[in-house]
C-alpha positions as CSV (number, residue, x, y, z in Angstrom):
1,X,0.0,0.0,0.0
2,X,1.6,3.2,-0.8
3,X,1.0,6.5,1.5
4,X,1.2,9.9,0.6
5,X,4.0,11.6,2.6
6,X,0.9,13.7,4.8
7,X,-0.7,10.7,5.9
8,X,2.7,9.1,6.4
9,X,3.3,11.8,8.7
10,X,0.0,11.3,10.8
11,X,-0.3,9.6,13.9
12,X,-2.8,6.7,14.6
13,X,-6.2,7.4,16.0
14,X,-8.1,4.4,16.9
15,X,-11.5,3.6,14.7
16,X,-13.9,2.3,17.4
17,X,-16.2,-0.3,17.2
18,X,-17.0,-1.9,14.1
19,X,-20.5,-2.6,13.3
20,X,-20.6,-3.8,10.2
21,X,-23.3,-3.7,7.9
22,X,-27.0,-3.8,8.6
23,X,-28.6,-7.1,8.3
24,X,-30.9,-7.9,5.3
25,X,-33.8,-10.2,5.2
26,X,-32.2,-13.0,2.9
27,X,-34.6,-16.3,2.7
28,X,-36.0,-16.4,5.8
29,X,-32.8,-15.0,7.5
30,X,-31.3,-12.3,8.4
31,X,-27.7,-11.7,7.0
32,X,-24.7,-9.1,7.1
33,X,-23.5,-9.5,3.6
34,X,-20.2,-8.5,3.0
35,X,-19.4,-10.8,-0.6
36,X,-21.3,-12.0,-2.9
37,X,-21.5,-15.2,-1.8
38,X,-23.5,-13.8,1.4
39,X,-26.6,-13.2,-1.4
40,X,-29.4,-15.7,-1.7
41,X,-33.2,-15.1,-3.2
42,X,-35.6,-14.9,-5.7
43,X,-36.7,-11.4,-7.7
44,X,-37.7,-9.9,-10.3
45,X,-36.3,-6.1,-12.4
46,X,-38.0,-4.5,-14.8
47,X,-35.3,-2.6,-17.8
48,X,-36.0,-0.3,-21.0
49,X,-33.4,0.3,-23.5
50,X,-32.8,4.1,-24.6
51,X,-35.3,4.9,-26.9
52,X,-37.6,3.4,-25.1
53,X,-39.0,0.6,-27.6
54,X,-39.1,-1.9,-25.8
55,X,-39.1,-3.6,-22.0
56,X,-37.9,-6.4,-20.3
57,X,-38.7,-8.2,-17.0
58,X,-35.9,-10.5,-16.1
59,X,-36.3,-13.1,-13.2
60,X,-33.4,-14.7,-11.3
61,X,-33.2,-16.9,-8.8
62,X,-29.5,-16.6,-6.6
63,X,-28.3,-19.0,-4.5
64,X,-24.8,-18.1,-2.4
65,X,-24.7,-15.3,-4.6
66,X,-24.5,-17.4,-8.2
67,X,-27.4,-17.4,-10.7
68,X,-29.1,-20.8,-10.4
69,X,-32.2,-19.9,-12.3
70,X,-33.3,-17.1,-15.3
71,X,-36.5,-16.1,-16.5
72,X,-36.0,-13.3,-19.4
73,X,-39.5,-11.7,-20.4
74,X,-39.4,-9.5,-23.0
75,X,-42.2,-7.0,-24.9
76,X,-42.2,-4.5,-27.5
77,X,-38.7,-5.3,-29.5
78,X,-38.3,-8.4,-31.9
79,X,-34.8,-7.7,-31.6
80,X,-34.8,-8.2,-27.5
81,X,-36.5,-11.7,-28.0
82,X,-33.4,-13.0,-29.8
83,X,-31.2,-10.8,-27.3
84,X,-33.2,-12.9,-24.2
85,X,-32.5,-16.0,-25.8
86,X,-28.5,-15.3,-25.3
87,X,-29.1,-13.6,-22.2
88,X,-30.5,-17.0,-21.1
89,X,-27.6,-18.5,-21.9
90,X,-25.1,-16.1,-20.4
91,X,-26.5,-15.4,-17.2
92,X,-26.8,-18.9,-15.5
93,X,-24.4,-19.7,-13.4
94,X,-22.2,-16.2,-12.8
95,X,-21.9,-14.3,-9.7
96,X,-24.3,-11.6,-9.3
97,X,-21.7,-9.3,-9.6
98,X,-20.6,-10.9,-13.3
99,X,-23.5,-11.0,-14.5
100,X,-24.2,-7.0,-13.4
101,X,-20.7,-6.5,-15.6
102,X,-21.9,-8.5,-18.1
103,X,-22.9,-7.2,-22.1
104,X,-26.2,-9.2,-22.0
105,X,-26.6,-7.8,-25.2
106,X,-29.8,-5.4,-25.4
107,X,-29.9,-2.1,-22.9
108,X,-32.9,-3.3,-21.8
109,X,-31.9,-6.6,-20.6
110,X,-28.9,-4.9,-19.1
111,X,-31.4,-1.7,-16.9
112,X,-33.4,-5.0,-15.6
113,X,-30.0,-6.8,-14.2
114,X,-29.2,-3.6,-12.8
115,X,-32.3,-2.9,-11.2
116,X,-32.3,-6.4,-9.7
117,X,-29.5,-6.3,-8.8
118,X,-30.2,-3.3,-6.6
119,X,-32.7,-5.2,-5.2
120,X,-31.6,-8.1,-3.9
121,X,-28.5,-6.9,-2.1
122,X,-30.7,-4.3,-0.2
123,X,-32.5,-7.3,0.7
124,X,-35.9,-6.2,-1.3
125,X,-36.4,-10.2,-2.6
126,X,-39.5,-11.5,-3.4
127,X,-38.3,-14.5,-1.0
128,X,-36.8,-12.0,1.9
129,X,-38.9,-13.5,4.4
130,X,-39.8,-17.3,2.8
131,X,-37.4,-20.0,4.9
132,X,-35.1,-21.6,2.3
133,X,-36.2,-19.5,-0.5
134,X,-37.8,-21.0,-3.5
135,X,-36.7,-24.2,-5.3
136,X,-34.5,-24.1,-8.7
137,X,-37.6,-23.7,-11.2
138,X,-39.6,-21.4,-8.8
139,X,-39.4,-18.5,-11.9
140,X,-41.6,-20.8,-13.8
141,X,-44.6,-19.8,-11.5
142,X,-44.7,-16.1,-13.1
143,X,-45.9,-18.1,-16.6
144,X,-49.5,-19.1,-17.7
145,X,-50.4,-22.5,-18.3
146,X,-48.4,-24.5,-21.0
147,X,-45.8,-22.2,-19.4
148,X,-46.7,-19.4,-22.1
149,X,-45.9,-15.8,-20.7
150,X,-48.9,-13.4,-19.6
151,X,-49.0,-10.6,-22.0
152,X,-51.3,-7.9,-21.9
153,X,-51.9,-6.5,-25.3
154,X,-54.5,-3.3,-25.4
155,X,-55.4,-1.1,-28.5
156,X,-57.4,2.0,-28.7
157,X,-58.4,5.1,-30.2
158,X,-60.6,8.1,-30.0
159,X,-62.5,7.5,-32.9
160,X,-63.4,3.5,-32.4
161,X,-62.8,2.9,-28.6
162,X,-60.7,0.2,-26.9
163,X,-59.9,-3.3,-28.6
164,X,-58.7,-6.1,-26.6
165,X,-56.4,-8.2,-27.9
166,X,-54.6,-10.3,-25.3
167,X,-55.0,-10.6,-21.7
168,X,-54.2,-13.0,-18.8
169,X,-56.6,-15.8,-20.1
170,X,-54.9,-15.7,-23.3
171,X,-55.7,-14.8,-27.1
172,X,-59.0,-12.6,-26.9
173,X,-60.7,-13.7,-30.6
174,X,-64.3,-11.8,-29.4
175,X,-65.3,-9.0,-27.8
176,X,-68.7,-9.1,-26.3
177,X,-70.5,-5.5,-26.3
178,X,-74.3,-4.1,-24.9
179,X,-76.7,-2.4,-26.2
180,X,-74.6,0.9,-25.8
181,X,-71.9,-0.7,-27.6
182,X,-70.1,-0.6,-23.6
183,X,-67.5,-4.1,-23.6
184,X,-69.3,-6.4,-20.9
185,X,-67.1,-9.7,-22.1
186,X,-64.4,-11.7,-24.0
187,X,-63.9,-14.8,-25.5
188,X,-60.1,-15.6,-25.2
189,X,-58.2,-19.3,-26.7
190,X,-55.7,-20.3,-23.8
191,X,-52.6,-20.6,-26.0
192,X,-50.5,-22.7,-23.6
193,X,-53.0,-25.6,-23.3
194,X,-54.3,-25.7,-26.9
195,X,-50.7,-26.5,-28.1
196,X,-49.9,-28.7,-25.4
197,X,-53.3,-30.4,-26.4
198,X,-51.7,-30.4,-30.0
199,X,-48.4,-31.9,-29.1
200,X,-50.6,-35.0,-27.9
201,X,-52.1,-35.3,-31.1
202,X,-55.7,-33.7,-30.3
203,X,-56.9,-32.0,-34.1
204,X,-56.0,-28.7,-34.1
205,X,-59.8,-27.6,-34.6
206,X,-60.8,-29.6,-31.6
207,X,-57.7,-28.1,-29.5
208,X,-59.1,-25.0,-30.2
209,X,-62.2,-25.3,-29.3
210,X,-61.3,-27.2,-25.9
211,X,-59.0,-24.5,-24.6
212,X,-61.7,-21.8,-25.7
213,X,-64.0,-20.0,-23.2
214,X,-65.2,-16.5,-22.0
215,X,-65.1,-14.2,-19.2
216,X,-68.1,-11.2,-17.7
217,X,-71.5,-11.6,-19.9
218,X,-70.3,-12.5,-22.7
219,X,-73.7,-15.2,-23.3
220,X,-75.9,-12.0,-23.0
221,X,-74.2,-9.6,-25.4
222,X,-76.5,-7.9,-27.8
223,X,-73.1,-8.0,-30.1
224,X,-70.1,-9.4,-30.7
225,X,-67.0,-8.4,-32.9
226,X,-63.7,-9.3,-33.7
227,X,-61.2,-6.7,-31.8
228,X,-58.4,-7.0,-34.8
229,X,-61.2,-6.8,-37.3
230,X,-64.3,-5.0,-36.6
């Protein structure tokens, strides 16, 4: 360690007690992290790139501070969905820290590690106060059935009103409206379950029609239209 010829000069003053730093609430416990190895949970962080295109929501689950588990989400960007798919590759099993240092190859991808990674070493987890954390494949709870993502997709404009396109249930393919033309209902197609159903070797048209079904009152509509059509 090389001084400067000031502090060389100086005469030692004693520090006092040393505290260290404040506990965080890390799976159940609580924890004075001082490496990275001190960092275990599960959370989430949410990224944008510049312009603002498109977002990303990147799950990780951390266990003695390495990733164990990913879950890259992205919306908006075609690009970023090709960008997530290296992501996935690069971010399992790095520190934390490496991964926070780490071109994961979109800016949007990158703000969510960042955020996340603020996160979890202030102790904000999802699993702060869950003993033992989650299990490796605990991410896979965010997705829909048939482990599809849940992707709300809204249009509207002035002129024409709202059109709903896809929501939690899945692929809306009718809108049911009043007689003031007021949405009351949907009919959606779970997308997870009719390709699973598919894989299997159910017909396609029956697959369809198996994972189709409707939410509010949609059997009393005085109308119905097609949101991407009508």
């Amino acid at each position: 360690m090389i001084y400067t010829a000031e502090v060389e000069h100086m005469c030692p003053v004693a520090k006092g007690a040393y505290h260290g730093p404040a506990p965080i609430p890390e799976e159940g416990k609580w924890v004075q992290a001082k490496e990275i190895k001190d960092i275990s949970g599960l959370t989430h962080g949410v990224g944008w790139c510049a312009p603002q295109q498109g977002a990303c929501k990147l799950t990780l689950n951390i266990k003695d501070g390495i990733i164990e588990e990913a879950l890259v989400e992205t919306l908006g960007c075609s690009g970023m969905t090709h960008s997530a798919a290296m992501a996935s590759e690069i971010l399992i099993g790095k520190t934390i820290l490496e991964a926070l240092n780490t071109d994961l190859v979109c800016d949007a991808i990158n703000t969510a590690m960042r955020e996340l990674f603020l996160q979890i070493v202030y102790g904000r987890s999802q699993t702060a106060f869950s003993e033992g954390g989650l299990p490796i494949g605990g991410a896979l709870e965010d997705l829909g059935k048939g482990l599809t993502g849940q992707v709300g997709t809204l249009y509207s404009t002035k002129a024409k009103g709202p059109r709903y396109l896809q929501l939690t249930e899945g692929y809306i393919t009718r809108q049911a409206l009043n007689e003031n033309n007021e949405i009351v209902g949907y009919e959606f197609v779970k997308l997870g379950p009719m390709m699973e159903n598919i894989k299997n070797g159910m017909d396609a048209n029956e697959a369809v029609k198996k994972a189709t079904s409707h939410y509010g009152q949609f059997e009393n509509a005085a109308k119905y239209i097609d949101p991407r059509h009508e």
